[in-house]
N, C-alpha and C positions, 0 to 999 in steps of 0.2 A: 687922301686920294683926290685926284682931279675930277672935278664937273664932269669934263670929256668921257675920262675912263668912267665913273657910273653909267650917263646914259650910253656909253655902249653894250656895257654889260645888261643894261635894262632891256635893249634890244635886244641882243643873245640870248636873254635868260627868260623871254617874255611868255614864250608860248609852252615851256619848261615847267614856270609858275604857275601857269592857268591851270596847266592840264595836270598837276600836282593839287592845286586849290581844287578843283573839280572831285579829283577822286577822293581827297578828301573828304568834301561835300556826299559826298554818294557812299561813300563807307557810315558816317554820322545817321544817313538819313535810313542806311539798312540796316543798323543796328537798332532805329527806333524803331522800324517796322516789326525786329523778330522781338524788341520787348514787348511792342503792342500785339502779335500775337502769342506769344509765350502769356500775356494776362489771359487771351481770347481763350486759350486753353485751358486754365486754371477755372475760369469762371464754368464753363463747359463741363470741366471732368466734377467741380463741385454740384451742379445742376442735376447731371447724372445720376450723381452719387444719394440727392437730396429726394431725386424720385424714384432711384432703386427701393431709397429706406421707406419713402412713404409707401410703395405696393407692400411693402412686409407688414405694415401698420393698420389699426383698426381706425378706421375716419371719426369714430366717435369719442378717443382718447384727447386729451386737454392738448398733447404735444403736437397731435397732427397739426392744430393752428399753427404752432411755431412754424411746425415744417413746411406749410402751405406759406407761412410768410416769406421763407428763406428762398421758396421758388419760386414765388412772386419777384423778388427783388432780384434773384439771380437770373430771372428771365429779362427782366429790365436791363439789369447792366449788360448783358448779354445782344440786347437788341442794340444798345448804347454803341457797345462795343464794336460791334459787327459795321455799324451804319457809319463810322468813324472813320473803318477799311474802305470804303468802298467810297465816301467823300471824298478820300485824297485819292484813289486811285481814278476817280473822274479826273479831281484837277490834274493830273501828271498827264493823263489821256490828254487833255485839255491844251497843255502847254506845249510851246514848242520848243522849251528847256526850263523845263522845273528846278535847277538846280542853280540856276543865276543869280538868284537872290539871297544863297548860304554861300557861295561863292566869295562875297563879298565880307562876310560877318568871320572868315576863317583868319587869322592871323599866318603868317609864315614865320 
């Protein structure tokens, strides 16, 4: 093909690409969002589950330590977790197009 015929097609095809690169980018970036909260919720419903069992439990049994460990740490990743959401939802606030720079990293 000729020189000429690409860049015209380059022109036709330009704003085609973008806004194909774009939703791209934005389907990528909403899929990580529901697996980052699909964990939020695992962690959660284990949390739950860890301080249901401990009200059934005698505080002076050897296990409650574990169980005190497990919601020790499941509140941590928890708070981990949560503070994560709420970082990138500042920067996207923040931006005035978050998606510019995945835009670039997509291949067509």
């Amino acid at each position: 093909m000729s020189k000429p015929i690409l860049i015209k097609w380059n022109r036709e095809f330009e704003k085609e690409i973008s806004h194909r690169q774009f939703l791209a980018a934005e389907e990528l970036l909403e899929q990580y969002d529901l697996m980052r909260m699909a964990h939020l919720e695992r962690f959660t419903t284990l949390l739950n589950s860890a301080l249901s069992e401990l009200k059934k439990r005698n505080l002076e049994l050897l296990s409650s330590k574990e169980l005190l460990d497990l919601i020790r740490y499941l509140e941590a990743r928890l708070s981990e977790e949560s503070s994560k959401i709420n970082y990138v939802a500042d920067k996207i606030a923040a931006s005035s197009f978050p998606f510019e720079a995945e835009l670039e990293k997509i291949p067509l």
